[in-house]
Each structure stands twice: as C-alpha cells, then as structure tokens.
C-alpha positions in Angstrom: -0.6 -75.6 -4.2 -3.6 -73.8 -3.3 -3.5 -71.9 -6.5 -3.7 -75.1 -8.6 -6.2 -76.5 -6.1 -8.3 -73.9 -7.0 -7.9 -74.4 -10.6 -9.0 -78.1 -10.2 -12.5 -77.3 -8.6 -13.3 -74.7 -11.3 -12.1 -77.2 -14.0 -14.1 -80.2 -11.8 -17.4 -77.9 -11.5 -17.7 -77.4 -15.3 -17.0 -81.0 -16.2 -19.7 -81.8 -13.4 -22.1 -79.1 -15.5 -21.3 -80.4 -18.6 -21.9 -84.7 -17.7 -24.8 -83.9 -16.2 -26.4 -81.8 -18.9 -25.7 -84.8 -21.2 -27.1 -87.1 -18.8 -23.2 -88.7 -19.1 -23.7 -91.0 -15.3 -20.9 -92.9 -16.0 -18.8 -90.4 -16.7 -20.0 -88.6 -13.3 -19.0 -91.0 -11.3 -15.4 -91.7 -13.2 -15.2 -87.8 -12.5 -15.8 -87.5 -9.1 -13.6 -90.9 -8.3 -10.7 -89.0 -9.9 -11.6 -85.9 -7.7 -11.3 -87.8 -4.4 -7.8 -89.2 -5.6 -6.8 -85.8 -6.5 -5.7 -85.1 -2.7 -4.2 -87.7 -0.3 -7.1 -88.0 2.4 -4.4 -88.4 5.4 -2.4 -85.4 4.6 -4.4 -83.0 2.2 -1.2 -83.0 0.3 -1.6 -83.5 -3.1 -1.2 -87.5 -4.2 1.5 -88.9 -6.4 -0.6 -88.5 -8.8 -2.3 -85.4 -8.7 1.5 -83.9 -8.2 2.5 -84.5 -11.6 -0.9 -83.4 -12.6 -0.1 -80.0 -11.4 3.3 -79.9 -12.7 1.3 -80.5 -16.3 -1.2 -77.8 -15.4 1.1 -75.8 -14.2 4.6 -75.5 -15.2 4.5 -76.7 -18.8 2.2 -72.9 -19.8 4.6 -71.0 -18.1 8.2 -72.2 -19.0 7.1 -74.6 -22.0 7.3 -78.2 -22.5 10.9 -78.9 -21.7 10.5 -78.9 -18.0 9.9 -82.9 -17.9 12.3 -83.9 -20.5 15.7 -83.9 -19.5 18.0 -81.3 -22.2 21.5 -80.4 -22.6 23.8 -77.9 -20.4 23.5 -73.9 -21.8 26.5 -72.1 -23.0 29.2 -72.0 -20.3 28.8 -67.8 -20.2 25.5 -68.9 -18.3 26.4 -71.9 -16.3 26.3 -70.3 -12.9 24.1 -67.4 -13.8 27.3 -65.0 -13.5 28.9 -62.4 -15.5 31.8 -63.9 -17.7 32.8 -61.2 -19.2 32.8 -57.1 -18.8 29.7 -55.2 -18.9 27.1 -58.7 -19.5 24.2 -58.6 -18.3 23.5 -61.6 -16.3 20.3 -62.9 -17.8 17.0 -63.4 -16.4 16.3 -67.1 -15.8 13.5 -69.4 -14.4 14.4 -71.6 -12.0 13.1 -74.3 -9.8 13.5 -76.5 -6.7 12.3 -79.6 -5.6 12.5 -80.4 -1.7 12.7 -84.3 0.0 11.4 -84.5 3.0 11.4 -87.7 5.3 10.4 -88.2 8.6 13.3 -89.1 10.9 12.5 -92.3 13.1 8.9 -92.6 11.7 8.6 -96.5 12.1 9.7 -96.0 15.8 6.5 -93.9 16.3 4.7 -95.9 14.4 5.6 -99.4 16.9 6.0 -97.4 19.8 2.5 -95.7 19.6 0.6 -97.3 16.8 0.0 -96.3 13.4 -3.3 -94.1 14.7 -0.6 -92.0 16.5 1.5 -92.1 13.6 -1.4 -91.0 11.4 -1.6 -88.0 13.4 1.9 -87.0 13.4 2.2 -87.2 9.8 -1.2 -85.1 9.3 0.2 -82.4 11.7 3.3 -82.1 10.2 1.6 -82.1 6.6 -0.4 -79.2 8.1 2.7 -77.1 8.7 3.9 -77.9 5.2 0.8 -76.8 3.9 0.5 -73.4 5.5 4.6 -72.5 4.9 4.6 -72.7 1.3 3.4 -69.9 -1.3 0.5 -70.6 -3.9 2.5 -71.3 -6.7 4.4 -73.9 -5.1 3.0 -77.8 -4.9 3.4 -80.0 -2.3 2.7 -83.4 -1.9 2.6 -87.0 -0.3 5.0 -89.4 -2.2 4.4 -92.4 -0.4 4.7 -93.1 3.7 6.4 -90.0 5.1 7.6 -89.2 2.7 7.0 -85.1 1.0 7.9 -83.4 -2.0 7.6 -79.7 -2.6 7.9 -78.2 -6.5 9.2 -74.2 -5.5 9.1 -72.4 -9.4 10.8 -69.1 -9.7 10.0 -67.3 -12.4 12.0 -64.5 -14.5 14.6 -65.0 -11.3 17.9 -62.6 -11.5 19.0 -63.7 -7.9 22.3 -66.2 -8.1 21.0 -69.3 -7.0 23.3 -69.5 -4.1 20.6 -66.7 -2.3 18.0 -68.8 -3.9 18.9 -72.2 -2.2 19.5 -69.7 1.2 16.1 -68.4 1.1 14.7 -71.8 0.5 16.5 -73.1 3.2 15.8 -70.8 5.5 12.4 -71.3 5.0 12.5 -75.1 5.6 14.1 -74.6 8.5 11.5 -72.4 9.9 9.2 -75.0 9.2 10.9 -77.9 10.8 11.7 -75.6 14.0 7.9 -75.2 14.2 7.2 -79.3 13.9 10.3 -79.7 16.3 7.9 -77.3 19.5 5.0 -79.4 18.1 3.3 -81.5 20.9 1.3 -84.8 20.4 -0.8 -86.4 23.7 -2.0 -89.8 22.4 -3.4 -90.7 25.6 -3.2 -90.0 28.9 0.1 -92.2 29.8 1.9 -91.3 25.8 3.0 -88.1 24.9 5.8 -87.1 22.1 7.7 -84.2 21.5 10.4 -83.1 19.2 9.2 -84.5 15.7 12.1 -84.3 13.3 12.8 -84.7 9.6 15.6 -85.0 7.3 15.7 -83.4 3.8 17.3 -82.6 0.7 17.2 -80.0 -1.6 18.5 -79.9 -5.8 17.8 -76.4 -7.6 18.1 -76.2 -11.1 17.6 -73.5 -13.7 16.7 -72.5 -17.4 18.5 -69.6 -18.8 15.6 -68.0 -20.8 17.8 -67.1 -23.8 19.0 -70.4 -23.8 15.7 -72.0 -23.6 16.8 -75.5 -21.6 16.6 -76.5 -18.1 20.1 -78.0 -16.5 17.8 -81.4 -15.3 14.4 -82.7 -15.8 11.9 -82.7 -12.7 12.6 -86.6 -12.1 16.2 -85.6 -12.2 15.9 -83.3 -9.7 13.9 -85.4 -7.3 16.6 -88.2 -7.6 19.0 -85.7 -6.7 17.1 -84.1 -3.8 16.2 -87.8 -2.4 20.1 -88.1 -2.7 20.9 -85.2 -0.4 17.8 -86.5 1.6 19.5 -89.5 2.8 22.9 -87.9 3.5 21.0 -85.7 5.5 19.4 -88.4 7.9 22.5 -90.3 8.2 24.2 -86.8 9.5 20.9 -86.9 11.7 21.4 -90.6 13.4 25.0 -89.9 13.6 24.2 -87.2 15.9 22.2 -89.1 18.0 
C-alpha cells in the first residue's frame, strides 16, 4: 500500500503542476476532492474506491489485464503447481491472495461504549494492519469493519500450501498483537481482547499458461465465504 500511496502523490503533484499552469480551477478542485477520497479518513486504509484503483495501477502492468476478468482453469499438469510427470519442472507462477477481515462483536462495542469508542477501536486495529503488511500489498476499508488485503506474489515457485501458511502466520501475528491491545475510554470503561474473524482464498496464474484460476471479485466472494465460517467457529466458542 505504501508503495502505491506513493505513486498517487507523485501522479497527484504533477496533475496539481499541470491545472494550475493552465489556470484549469475547476479541474483543481475536482482533483484535490478525489485526493481526499483516495484514503478512508477513519482508518488511513485505502477506500473502496481507491482499492480497485490500486489494483488498476498496480496489478494489471505487472501480470496483464486478465487479473479482473474471470478465465478458464490451465492445463491439469499445472493445476496444483506440482510435478505430474518425471523430470518437469514446476513452473514459475504469479500468485495472489486476498484476505476478509471482520471485526468480531463490533456492534456490541459500538452500544456498549458508543460509536466514538468504536471509532477508535477500528482506527487502532487499522493501524496494526497498516504497519504488518509489505509495500506491494493493498489494504483497505470495505465498508464498517470490515478490511480487505490484496497480497501479489510475483514469479512464485513455492506450492501454495506454504504460501497460504506464511500468509497465515502472518495474520495471526497481527490479530495476536490487536488481541494485547488496550482501549481506556474513560475513566469507569476499559476494553481488552479485540478480536476478528477472517478468511482467506489464494489463487494463481501459471505464467506459461497465461490465466488466473479466479478474478479478484471471485476471490473476495470466496475469502468473505471463509470469513463468515470463521466467526461462526468464533461465537461457537464463546
């Protein structure tokens, strides 16, 4: 995120020194507008919109257009990124994942403590999102609690079992860092032991092949999917 971030204010200062040397007001104004929408001013996640944005920016370059599009399955040989047969070389493939996260028991804090509590909850744990992911990757507020993270793996050689194990364990480390997070509202309210749910879907393009298994919007249906199974695995625990 904070590479594309970075992209945006070098693109945003060059429009800015272009409008104004054609005395284009109208068009500063429309500029800067879109500029303060670009982040989610709660969070500093990247907005809904901004998000997809990025994934323009971003991904389309590196692996080509057919990262939104949805396109067919690639040859069985590749279908799990194994070797199917003696002496093939398992084949260098980009891959990605896209994370659901969701606040457990967010409305509780919300009525229990008000919405300015719950403002700060969701800002803290936005925080911790922010600082545990790489540049490359995106992060941002869907909607309410709601946070999706774009991971990209380029030219990856890995099976994607260790790929969804290293994103996992990364995850994990961030929730067990918002889980020892501490919140004193006011003197008499006090919260501890923040938790959310999530869900992962990881899907790849065989280079050779040239197709990625799902689009993006696939993906993020799939990750809300394991999202939800997660939280009810959460208040069944409870």
């Amino acid at each position: 995120m904070h590479r594309y971030v970075d992209a945006e204010n070098e693109e945003l200062l060059a429009s800015v020194e272009e409008l104004f040397a054609a005395g284009d007001l109208p068009g500063l104004k429309r500029l800067f507008k879109e500029s303060r929408d670009s982040l989610d001013p709660l969070t500093q996640l990247l907005s809904r919109k901004s998000f997809g944005r990025a994934l323009e920016r971003e991904a389309r370059p590196i692996w080509g257009r057919e990262l939104i599009p949805p396109h067919d399955k690639p040859p069985a040989r590749y279908a799990h990124g194994k070797e199917t047969g003696a002496g093939q070389v398992i084949p260098k493939r980009h891959v990605f994942a896209t994370v659901v996260v969701d606040l457990d028991r967010f409305k509780e804090i919300n009525d229990n403590f008000g919405h300015l509590a719950g403002d700060k909850v969701l800002a803290a744990v936005a925080k911790e999102f922010r600082d545990g992911i790489r540049d490359d990757d995106l992060v941002g507020r869907f909607g309410g609690d709601e946070i999706v993270i774009f991971i990209p793996f380029s030219d990856c050689s890995e099976p994607l079992i260790r790929v969804r194990r290293r994103i996992r364990a990364r995850i994990l480390k961030i929730r067990r860092t918002i889980e020892g997070l501490a919140f004193q509202f006011d003197a008499s309210h006090h919260l501890s032991g923040v938790t959310f749910s999530w869900g992962m879907a990881v899907v790849e393009k065989v280079t050779s092949y040239g197709g990625f298994k799902q689009s993006f919007e696939q993906s993020l249906e799939d990750a809300d999917k394991k999202m939800y199974k997660d939280k009810g695995r959460s208040e069944r625990r409870k």
